[in-house]
C-alpha positions as CSV (number, residue, x, y, z in Angstrom):
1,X,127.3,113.3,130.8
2,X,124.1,114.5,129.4
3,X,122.3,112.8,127.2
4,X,123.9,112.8,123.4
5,X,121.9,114.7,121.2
6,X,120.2,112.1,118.6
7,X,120.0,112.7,114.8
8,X,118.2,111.5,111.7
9,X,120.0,111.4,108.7
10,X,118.1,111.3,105.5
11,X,119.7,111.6,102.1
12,X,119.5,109.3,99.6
13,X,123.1,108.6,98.4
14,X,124.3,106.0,100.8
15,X,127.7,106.9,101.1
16,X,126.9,110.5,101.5
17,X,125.0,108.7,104.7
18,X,127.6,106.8,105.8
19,X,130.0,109.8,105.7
20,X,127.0,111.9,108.0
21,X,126.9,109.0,110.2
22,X,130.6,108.6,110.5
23,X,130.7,112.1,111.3
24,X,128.4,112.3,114.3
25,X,129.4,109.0,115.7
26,X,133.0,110.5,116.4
27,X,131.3,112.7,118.7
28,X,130.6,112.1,122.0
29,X,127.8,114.1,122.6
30,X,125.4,112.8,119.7
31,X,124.5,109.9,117.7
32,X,122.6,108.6,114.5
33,X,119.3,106.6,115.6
34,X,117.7,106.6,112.2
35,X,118.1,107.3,109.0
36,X,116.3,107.4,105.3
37,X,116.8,107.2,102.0
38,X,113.9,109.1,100.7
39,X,111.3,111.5,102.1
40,X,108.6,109.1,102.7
41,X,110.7,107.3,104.9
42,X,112.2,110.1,106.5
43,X,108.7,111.4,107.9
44,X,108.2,107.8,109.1
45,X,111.1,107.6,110.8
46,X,110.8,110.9,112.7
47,X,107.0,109.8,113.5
48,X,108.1,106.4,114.8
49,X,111.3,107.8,116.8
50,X,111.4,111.7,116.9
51,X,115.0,112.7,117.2
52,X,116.6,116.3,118.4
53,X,117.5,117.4,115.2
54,X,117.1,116.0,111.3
55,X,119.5,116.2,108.5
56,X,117.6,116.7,105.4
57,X,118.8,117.0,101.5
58,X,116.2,118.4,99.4
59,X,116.8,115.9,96.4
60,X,115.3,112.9,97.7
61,X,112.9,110.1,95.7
62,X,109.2,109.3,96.3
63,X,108.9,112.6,98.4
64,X,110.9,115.3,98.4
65,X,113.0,116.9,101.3
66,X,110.9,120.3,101.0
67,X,107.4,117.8,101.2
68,X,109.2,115.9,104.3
69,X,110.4,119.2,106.0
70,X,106.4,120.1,105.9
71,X,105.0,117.0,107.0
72,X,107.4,116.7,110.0
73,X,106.6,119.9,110.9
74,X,102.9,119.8,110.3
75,X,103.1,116.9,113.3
76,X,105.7,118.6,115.2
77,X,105.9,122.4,115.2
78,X,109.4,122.3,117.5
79,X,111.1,119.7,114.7
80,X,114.7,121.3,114.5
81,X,115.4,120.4,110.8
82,X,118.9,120.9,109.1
83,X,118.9,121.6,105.4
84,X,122.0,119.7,104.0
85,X,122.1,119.9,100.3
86,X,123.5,120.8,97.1
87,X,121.0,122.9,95.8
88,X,122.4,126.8,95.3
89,X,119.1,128.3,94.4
90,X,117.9,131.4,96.4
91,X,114.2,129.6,96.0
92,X,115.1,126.3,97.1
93,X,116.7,128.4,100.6
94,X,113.4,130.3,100.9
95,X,111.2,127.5,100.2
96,X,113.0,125.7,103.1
97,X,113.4,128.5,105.5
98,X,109.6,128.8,104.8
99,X,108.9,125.3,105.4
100,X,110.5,125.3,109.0
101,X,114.3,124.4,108.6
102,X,116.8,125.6,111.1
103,X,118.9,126.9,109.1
104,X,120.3,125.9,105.6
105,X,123.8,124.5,104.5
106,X,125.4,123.6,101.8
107,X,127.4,119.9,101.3
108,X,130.2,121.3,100.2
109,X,130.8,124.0,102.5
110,X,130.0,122.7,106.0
111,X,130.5,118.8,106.7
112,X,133.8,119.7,108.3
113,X,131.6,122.0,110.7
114,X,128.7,119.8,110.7
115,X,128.6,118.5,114.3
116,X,129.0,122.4,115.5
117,X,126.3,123.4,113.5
118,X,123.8,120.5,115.2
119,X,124.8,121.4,118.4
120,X,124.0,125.2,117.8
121,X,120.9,124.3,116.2
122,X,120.1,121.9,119.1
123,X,120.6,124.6,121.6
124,X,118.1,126.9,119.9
125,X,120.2,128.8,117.5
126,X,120.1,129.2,113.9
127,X,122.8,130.4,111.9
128,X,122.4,131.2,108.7
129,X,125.4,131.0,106.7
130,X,127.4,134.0,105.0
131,X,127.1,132.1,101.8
132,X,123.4,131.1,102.1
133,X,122.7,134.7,103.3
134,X,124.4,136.4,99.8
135,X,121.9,133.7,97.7
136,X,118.9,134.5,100.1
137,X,119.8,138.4,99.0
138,X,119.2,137.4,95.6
139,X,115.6,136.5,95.3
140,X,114.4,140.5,96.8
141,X,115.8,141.5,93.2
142,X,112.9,139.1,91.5
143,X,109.4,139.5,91.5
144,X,107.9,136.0,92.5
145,X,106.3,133.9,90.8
146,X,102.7,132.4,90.9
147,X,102.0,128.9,91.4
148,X,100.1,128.8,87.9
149,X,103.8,130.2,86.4
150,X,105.8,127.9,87.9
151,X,103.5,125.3,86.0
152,X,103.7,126.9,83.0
153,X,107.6,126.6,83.4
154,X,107.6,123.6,84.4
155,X,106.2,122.5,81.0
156,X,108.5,124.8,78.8
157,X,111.1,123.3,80.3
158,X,109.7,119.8,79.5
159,X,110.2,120.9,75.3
160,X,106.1,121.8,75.5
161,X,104.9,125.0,73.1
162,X,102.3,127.6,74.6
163,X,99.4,126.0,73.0
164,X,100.8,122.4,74.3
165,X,101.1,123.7,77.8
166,X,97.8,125.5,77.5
167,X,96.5,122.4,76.4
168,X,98.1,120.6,79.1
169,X,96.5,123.0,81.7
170,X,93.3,123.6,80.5
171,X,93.6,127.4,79.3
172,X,93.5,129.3,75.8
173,X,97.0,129.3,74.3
174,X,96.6,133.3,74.7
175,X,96.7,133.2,78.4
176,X,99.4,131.0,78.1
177,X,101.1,134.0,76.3
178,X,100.4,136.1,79.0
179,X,101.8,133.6,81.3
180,X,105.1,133.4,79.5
181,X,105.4,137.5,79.4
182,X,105.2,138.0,82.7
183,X,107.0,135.0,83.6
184,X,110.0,136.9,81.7
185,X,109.8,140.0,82.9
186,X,109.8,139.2,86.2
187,X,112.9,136.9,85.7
188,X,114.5,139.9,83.4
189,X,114.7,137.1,80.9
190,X,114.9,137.4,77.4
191,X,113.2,134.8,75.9
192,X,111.8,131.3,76.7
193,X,115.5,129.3,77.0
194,X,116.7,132.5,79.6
195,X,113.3,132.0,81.7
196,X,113.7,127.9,81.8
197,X,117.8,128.3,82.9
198,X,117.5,131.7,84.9
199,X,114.4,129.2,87.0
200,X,116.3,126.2,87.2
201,X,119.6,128.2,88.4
202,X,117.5,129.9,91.2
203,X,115.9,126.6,92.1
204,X,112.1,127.7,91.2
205,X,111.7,124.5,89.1
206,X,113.7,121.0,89.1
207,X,113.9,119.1,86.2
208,X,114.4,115.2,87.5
């Protein structure tokens, strides 16, 4: 036989680990050899023992999976890195197409397929999802945001007022107003409270 197809497993529930690595180790083409409970670790481990293909979830401590997806793929453009998370939000799927993931899955909806989809991925393809395809569709009906919004945001979302968050930036209050405007229209939001739970919906900010 060939050899089995190794994977890194990095999430940072433990028995959401132990459930990946149970998984793959019934297989007889593939097996664990590493995993990581946050994304700090999981770039070191991939540095210090570069598997076939990564399991990432996007909600990890110290560095996050999106950060992680980067910096292994900043030090090895082939990486073939498997999104597997809870996050729903048409961002968060762009973000880690973007990045360089495979492909992108959801926890709920795949870990009885999972070994199929590291095989496929493994061999060079990448299949998108039905249901990750329909939430990718979403985001063309938004206008993006700019990095500066997505601070400004960020901050609303945190309780601040405009001239707290302009504060907190280093602007007047009145561009801060601007900000907010075109924050909602391009959300279609009605007011701050829509913008803040329309952004963290689509996964365009994270409140931790």
């Amino acid at each position: 036989m060939d050899r089995r197809i190794s994977v890194l497993c990095v999430d940072d529930h433990q028995i959401v680990r132990e459930g990946i690595v149970s998984i793959i180790g019934r297989q007889s083409d593939m097996e664990v050899t590493g995993t990581a409970a946050n994304g700090l670790q999981a770039v070191e481990a991939f540095l210090q023992n570069p598997p076939d293909v990564t399991l990432m979830d996007l909600q990890l401590p110290v560095l996050s999976g999106l950060e992680a997806i980067r910096r292994i793929r900043a030090a090895d453009a082939n990486a073939k890195i498997i999104v597997l998370t809870t996050y729903h939000g048409d961002e968060d799927v762009h973000q880690a197409l973007t990045a360089g993931a495979a492909t992108y899955l959801l926890k709920e909806a795949v870990l009885d397929d999972l070994a199929g989809v590291v095989r496929a991925v493994h061999d060079g393809t990448y299949p998108l999802p039905d249901d990750v395809k329909r939430i990718l569709a979403v985001r063309s009906s938004y206008g993006p945001l700019t990095a500066r919004e997505i601070e400004v945001l960020e901050l609303i979302a945190q309780g601040l007022r405009n001239r707290e968050v302009g504060k907190a930036l280093g602007i007047t209050e009145e561009t801060i107003k601007v900000h907010v405007r075109n924050i909602m229209e391009k959300l279609s939001a009605q007011d701050r409270t829509e913008a803040v739970t329309m952004a963290l919906r689509r996964g365009i900010i994270h409140l931790y």
